[in-house]
C-alpha positions in Angstrom: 93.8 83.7 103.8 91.9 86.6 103.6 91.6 90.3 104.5 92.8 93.9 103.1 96.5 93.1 102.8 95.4 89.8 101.0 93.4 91.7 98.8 95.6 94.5 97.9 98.4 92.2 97.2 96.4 90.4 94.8 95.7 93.6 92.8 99.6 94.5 92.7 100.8 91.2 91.2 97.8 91.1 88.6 98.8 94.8 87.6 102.5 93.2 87.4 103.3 92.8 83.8 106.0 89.5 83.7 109.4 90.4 85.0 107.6 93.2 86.5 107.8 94.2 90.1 105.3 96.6 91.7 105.3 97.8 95.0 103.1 99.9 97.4 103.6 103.9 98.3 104.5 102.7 101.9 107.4 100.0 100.3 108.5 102.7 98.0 109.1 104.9 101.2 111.6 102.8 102.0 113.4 102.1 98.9 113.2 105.6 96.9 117.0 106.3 97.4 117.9 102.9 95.8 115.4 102.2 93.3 114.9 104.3 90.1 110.9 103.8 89.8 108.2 105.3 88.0 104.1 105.8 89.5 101.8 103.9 88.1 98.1 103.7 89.3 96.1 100.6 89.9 92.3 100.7 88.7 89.9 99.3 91.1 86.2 98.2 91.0 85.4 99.0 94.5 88.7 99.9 96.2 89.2 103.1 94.2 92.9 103.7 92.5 95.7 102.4 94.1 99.0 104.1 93.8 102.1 101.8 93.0 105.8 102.5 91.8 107.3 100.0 89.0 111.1 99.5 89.7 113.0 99.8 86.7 116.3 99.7 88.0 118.4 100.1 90.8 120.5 103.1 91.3 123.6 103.3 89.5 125.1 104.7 92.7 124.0 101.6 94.9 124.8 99.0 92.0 127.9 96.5 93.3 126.3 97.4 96.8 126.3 93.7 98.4 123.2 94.3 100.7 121.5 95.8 98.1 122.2 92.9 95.7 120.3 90.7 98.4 117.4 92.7 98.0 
């Protein structure tokens, strides 16, 4: 496989640390009321800095939350 979304998914799992989980600005747009997170940025060569959010948790108040738990 090959292409941009190839490529930039490459460079957020090698910025993972183990146990880690990184995901993009347009992922965290979708997650940002269930996940607490923190930005990080992603040095490039070529591509310039990407912007990625580390999930540290998920919300206390969505914790027990059976769909979220499937997540």
């Amino acid at each position: 496989m090959i292409g941009d979304v190839v490529n930039r998914t490459a460079r957020y799992c090698s910025a993972a640390e183990g146990g880690q989980v990184l995901v993009s600005a347009e992922m965290y747009e979708r997650v940002w009321k269930v996940a607490d997170t923190e930005k990080v940025t992603i040095k490039t060569k070529h591509e310039g800095d990407f912007v990625a959010y580390r999930v540290k948790s998920i919300k206390d108040s969505f914790k027990g939350n059976k769909v979220v738990e499937k997540l």
